[in-house]
Backbone bond lengths (Angstrom), bond angles and torsions (degrees), N, CA, C in turn:
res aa  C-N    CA-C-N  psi(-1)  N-CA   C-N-CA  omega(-1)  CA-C   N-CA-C  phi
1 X - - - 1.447 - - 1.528 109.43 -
2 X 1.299 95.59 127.66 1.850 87.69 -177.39 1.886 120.58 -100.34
3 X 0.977 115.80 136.37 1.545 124.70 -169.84 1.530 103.76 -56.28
4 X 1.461 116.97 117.73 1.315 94.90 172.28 1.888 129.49 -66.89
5 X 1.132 113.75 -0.02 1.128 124.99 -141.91 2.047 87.90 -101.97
6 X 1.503 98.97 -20.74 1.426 80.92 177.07 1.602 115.32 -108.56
7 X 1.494 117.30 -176.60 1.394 123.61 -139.41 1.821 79.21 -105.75
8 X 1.695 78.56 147.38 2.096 77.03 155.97 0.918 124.16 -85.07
9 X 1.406 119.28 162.34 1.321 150.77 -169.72 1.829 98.06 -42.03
10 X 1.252 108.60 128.31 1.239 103.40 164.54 1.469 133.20 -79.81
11 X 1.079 124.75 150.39 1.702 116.73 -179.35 1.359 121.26 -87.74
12 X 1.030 115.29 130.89 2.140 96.72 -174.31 1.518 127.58 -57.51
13 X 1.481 104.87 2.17 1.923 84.13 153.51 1.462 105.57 -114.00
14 X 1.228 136.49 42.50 1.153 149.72 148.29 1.665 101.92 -95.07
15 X 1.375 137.72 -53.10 1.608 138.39 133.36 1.216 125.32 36.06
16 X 1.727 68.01 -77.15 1.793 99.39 -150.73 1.068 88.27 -97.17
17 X 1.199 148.98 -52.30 1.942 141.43 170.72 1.303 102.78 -40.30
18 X 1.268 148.47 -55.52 1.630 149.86 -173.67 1.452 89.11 -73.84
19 X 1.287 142.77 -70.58 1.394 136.09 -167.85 2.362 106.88 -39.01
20 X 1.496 77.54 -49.07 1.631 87.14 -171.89 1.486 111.14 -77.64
21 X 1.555 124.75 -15.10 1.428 123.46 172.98 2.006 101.19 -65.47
22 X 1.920 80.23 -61.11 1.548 82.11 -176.50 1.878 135.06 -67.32
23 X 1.345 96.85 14.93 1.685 107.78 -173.43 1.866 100.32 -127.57
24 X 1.339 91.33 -4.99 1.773 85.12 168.45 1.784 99.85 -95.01
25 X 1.644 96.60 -50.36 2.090 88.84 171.38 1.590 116.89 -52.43
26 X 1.171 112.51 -23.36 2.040 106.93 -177.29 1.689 96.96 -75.19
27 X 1.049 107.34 -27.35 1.524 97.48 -161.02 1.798 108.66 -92.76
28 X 1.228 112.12 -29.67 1.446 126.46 170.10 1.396 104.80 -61.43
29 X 1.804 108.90 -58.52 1.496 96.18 174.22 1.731 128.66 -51.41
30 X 1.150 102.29 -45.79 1.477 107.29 173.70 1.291 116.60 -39.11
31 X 1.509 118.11 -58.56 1.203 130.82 178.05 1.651 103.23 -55.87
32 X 1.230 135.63 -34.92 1.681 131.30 -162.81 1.883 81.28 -90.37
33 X 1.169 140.86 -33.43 1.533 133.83 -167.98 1.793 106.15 -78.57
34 X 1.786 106.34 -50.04 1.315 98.10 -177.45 2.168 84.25 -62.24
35 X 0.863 117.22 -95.90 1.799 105.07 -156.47 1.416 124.46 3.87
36 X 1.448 103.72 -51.74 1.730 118.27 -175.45 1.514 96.03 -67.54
37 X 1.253 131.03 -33.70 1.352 109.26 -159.16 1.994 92.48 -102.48
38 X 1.227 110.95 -0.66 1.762 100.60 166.18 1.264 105.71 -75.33
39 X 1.686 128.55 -54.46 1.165 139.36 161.50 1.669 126.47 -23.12
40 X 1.346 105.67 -40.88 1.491 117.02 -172.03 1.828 96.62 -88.84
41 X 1.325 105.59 -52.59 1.644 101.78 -175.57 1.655 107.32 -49.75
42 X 1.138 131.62 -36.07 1.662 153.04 -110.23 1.901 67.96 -122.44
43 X 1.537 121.18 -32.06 1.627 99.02 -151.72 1.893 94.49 -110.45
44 X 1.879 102.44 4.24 1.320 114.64 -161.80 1.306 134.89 74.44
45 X 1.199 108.35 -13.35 1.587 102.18 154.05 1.497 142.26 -72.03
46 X 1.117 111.32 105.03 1.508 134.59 -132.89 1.620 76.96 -88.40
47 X 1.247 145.42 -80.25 1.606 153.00 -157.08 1.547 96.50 -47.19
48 X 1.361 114.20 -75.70 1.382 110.05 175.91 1.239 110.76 -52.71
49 X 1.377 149.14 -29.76 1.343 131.82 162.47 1.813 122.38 -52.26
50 X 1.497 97.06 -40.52 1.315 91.98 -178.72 1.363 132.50 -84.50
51 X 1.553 102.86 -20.16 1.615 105.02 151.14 1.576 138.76 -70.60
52 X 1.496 115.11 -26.64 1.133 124.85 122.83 1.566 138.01 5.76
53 X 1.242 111.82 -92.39 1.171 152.58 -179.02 2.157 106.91 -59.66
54 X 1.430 107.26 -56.49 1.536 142.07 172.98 2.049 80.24 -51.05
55 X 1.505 116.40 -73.40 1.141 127.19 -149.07 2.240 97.17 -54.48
56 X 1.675 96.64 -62.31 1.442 111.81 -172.86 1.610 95.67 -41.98
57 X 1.790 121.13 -43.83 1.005 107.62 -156.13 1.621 125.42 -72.63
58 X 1.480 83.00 -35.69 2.049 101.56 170.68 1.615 103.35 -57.21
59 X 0.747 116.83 -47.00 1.487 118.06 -170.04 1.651 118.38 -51.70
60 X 1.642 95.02 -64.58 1.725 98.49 159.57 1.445 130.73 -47.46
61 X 1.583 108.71 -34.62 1.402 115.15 -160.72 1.928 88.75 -78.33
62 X 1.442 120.66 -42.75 0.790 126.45 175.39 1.955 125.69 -41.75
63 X 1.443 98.30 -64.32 1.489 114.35 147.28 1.627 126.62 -44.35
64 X 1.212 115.76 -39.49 1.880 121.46 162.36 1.617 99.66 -45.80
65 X 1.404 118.76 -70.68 1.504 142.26 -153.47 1.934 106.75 -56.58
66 X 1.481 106.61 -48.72 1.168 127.25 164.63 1.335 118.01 -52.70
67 X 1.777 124.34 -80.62 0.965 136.46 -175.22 1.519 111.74 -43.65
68 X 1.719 126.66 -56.14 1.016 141.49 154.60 1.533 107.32 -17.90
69 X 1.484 112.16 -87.41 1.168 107.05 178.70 1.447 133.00 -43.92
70 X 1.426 121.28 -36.20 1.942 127.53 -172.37 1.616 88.62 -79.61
71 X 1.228 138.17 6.61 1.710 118.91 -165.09 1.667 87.46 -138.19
72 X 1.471 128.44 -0.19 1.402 130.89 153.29 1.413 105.25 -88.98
73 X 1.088 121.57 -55.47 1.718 122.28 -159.26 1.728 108.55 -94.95
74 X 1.354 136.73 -41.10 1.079 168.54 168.10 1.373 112.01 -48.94
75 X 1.330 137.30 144.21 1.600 150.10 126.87 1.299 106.01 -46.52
76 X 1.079 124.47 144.59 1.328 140.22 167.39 1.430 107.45 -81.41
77 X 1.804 129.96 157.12 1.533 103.54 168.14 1.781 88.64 -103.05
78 X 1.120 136.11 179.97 1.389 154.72 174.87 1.350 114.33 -116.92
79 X 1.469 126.07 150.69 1.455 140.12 172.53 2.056 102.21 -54.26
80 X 1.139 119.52 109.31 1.550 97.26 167.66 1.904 94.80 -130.30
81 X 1.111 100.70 37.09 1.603 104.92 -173.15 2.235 106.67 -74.19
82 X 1.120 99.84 166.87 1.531 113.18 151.06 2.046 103.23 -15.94
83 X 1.530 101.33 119.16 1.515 102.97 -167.83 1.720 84.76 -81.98
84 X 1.043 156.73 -24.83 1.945 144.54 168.30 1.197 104.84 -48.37
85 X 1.181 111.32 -49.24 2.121 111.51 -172.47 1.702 92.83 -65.26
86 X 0.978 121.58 -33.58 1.634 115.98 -155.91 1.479 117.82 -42.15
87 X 1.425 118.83 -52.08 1.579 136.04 156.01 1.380 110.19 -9.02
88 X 1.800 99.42 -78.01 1.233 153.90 -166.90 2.078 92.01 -38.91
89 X 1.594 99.56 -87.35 1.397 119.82 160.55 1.146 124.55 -11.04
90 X 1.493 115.89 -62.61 1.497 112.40 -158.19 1.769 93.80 -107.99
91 X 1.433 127.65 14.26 1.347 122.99 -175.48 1.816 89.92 -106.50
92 X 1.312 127.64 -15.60 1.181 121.61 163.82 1.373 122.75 -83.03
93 X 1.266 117.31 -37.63 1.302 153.72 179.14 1.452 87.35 -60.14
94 X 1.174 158.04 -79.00 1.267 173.44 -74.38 1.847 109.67 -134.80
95 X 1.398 96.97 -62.69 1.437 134.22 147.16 1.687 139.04 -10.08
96 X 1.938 83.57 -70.38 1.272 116.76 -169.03 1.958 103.71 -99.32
97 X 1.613 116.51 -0.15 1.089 106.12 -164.04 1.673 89.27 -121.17
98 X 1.355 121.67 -37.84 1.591 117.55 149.55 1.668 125.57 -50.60
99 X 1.420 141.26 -15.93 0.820 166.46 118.59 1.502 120.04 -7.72
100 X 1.448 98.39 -84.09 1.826 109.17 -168.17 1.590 72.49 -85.09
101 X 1.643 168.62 -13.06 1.157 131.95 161.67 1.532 127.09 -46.01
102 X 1.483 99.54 -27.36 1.385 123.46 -155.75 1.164 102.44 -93.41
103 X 1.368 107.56 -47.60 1.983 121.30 -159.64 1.907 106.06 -56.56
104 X 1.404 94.67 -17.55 1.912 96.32 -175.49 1.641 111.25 -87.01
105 X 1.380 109.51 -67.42 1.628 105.74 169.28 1.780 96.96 -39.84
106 X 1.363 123.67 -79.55 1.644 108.01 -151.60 1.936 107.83 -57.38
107 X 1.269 117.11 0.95 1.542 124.51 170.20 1.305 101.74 -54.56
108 X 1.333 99.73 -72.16 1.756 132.08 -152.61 1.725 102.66 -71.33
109 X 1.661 115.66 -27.93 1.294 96.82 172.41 1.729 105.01 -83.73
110 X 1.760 123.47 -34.61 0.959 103.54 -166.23 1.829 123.05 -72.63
111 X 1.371 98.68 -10.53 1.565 107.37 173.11 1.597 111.99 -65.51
112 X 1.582 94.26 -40.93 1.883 101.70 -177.45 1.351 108.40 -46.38
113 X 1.603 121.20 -38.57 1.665 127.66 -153.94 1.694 94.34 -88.53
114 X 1.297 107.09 -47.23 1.384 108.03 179.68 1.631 108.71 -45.04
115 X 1.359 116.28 -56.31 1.531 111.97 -156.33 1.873 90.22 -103.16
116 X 1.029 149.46 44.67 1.303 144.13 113.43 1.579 115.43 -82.57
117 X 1.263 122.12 -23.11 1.433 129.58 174.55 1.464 104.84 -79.83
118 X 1.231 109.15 -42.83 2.163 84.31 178.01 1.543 103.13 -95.97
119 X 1.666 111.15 -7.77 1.302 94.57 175.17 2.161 122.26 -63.14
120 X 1.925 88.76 -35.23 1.393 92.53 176.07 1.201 110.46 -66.25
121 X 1.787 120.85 -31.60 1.511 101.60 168.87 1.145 152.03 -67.30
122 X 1.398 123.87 8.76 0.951 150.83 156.41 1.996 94.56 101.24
123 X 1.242 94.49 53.55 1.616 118.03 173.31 1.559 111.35 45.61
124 X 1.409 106.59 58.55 2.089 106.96 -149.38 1.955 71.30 -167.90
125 X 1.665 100.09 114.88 1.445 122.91 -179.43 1.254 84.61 -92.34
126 X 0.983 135.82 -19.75 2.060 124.03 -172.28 1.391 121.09 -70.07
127 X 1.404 135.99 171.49 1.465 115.83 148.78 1.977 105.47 100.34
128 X 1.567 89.31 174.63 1.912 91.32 -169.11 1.097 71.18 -107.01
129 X 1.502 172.33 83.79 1.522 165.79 99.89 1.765 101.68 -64.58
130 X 1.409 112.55 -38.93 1.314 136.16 -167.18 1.713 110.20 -71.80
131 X 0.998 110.02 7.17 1.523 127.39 -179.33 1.664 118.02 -128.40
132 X 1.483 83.94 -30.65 1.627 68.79 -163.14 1.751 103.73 -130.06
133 X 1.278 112.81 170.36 1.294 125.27 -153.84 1.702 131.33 45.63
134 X 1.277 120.22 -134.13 1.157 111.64 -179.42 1.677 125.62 -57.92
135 X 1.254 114.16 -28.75 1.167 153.75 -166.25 2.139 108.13 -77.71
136 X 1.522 93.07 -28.19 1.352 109.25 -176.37 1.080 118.10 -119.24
137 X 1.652 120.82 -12.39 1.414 125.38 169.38 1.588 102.94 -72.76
138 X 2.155 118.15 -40.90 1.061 118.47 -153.88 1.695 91.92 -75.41
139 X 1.407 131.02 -43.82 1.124 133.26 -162.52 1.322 106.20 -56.00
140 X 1.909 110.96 -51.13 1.396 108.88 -172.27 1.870 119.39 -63.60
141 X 1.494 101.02 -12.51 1.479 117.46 168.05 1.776 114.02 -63.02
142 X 1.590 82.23 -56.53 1.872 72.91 177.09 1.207 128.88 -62.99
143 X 1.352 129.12 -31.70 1.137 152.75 179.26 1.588 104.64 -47.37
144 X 1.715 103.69 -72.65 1.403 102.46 159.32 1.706 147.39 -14.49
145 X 1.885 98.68 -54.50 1.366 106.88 173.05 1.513 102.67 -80.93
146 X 1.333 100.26 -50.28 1.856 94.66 -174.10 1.536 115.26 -13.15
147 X 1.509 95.62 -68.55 1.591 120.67 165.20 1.798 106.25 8.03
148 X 1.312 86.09 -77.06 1.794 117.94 -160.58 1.404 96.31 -78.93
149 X 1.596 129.01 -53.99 1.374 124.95 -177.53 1.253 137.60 -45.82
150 X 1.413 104.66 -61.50 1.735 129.09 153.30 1.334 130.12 -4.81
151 X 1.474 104.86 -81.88 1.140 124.94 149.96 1.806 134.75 -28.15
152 X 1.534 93.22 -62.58 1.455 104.99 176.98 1.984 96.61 -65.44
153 X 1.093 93.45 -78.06 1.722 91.12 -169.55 1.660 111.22 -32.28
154 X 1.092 123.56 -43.46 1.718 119.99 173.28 1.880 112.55 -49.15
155 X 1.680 90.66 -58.42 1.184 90.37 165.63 1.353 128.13 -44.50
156 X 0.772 127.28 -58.56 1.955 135.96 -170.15 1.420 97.36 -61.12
157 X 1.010 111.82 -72.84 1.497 103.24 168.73 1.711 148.39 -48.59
158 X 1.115 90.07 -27.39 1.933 90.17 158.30 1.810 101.94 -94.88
159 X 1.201 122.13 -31.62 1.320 113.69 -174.56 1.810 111.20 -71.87
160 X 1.474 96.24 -19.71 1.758 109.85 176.79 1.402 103.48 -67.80
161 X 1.352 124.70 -37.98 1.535 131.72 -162.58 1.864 107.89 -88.41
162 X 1.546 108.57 -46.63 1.288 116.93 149.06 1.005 124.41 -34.90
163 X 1.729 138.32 -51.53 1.601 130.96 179.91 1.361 103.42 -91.03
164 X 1.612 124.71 9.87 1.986 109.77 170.94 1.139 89.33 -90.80
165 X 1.541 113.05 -37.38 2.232 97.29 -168.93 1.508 95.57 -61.25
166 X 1.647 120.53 -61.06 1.325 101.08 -153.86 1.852 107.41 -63.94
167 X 1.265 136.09 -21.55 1.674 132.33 -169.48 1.774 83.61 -91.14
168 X 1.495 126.96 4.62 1.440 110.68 175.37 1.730 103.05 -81.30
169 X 1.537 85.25 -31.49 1.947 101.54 -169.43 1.306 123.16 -70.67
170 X 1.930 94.70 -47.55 1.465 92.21 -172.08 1.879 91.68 -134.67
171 X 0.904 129.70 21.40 1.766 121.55 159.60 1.044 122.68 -52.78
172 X 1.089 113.76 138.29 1.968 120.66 164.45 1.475 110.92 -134.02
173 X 1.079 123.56 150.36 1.490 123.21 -168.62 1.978 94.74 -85.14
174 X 1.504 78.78 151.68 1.361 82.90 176.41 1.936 141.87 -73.59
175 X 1.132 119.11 139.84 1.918 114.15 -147.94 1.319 117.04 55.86
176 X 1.332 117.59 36.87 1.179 113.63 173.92 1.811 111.06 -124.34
177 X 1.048 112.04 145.27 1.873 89.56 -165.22 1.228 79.73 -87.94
178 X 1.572 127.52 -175.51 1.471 150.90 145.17 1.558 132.38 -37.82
179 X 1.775 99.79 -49.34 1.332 91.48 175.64 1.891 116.23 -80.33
180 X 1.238 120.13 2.33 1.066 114.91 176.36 1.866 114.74 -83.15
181 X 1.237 96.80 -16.72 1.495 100.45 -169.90 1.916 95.90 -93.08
182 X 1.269 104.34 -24.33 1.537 90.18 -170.58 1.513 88.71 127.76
183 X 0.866 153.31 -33.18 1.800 144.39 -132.11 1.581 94.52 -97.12
C-alpha cells in the first residue's frame, strides 16, 4: 500500500538536477569559506583561519564525491545554446576544467605545508615558533602555493556556477534531441 503523503519515485535526470543543484552549492560554499579564511589569516587569526580553510576543504571534497558520482551514473547535459556564445562556452568550459584538475593536487600540497608547520609547532598556530625553524620554512612553503591556489580555487568556483546557469539555459543531455527534453 503506498502512503499518499509520499512523492514519486524520481527519474534520474531529476538525480542528476538535485545532485547538480546540490554540487554547485558545495562548491560555491567552498569558495565563500576559502574567502573567509583569506580574510581571517590576512587579520591573523590563525584558528579561525584554520577552520575556515578545514570548512572550504570539506565542502570541495564533498563536491569531488558528488560530481564524481552524477558523471559515473548520470548523462551529462551538453552546450546546445546560441552557436556565437559557442567559442565563448567551451573557452571557459576548457579553462575551468584544466583548473579544478589542478585546484586538488595544489590543495593537498598546500594542506601538507600547513600541517608540518603547526605540526613542528608543537600543534599551537600561536606564538614566534610559527616563523621560525622547521615550523617556518613549512609555513613559508604554504604561503607560497596559497599564492597560486587561491586564486585558481575562486576561479573554478564562480566559473563552476557560471557554466550551471548557462547548461541551465541552453543544456541538453547528451543523445537526446531537444524536443524530447522539452527545449
Amino acid at each position: 500500500m503506498q502512503n499518499d503523503t509520499m512523492t514519486p519515485d524520481m527519474n534520474s535526470r531529476e538525480i542528476a538536477e538535485l545532485i547538480t543543484v546540490v554540487d554547485v552549492s558545495l562548491i560555491g560554499l567552498s569558495g565563500v569559506a576559502l574567502a573567509i579564511g583569506v580574510v581571517l589569516i590576512r587579520r591573523g587569526q590563525r584558528e579561525a583561519h584554520r577552520s575556515a580553510m578545514l570548512t572550504a576543504t570539506v565542502f570541495a571534497g564533498l563536491f569531488l564525491v558528488l560530481y564524481v558520482t552524477k558523471a559515473l551514473f548520470f548523462q551529462a547535459k551538453i552546450y546546445a545554446g546560441p552557436e556565437q556564445w559557442r567559442w565563448a562556452y567551451y573557452a571557459l568550459l576548457i579553462s575551468h576544467t584544466i583548473l579544478a584538475a589542478a585546484n586538488g593536487p595544489l590543495a593537498l600540497i598546500a594542506i601538507r605545508y600547513a600541517l608540518i608547520g603547526r605540526k613542528a609547532n608543537g600543534n599551537v598556530l600561536e606564538g614566534n615558533g610559527i616563523r621560525q625553524g622547521k615550523a617556518g620554512l613549512a609555513f613559508s612553503s604554504h604561503r607560497k602555493w596559497v599564492r597560486w591556489l587561491v586564486p585558481i580555487w575562486l576561479y573554478v568556483a564562480v566559473t563552476g556556477w557560471v557554466i550551471w546557469v548557462v547548461l541551465n539555459a541552453y543544456g541538453v543531455y547528451k543523445n537526446m534531441p531537444k524536443e524530447i527534453l522539452g527545449g
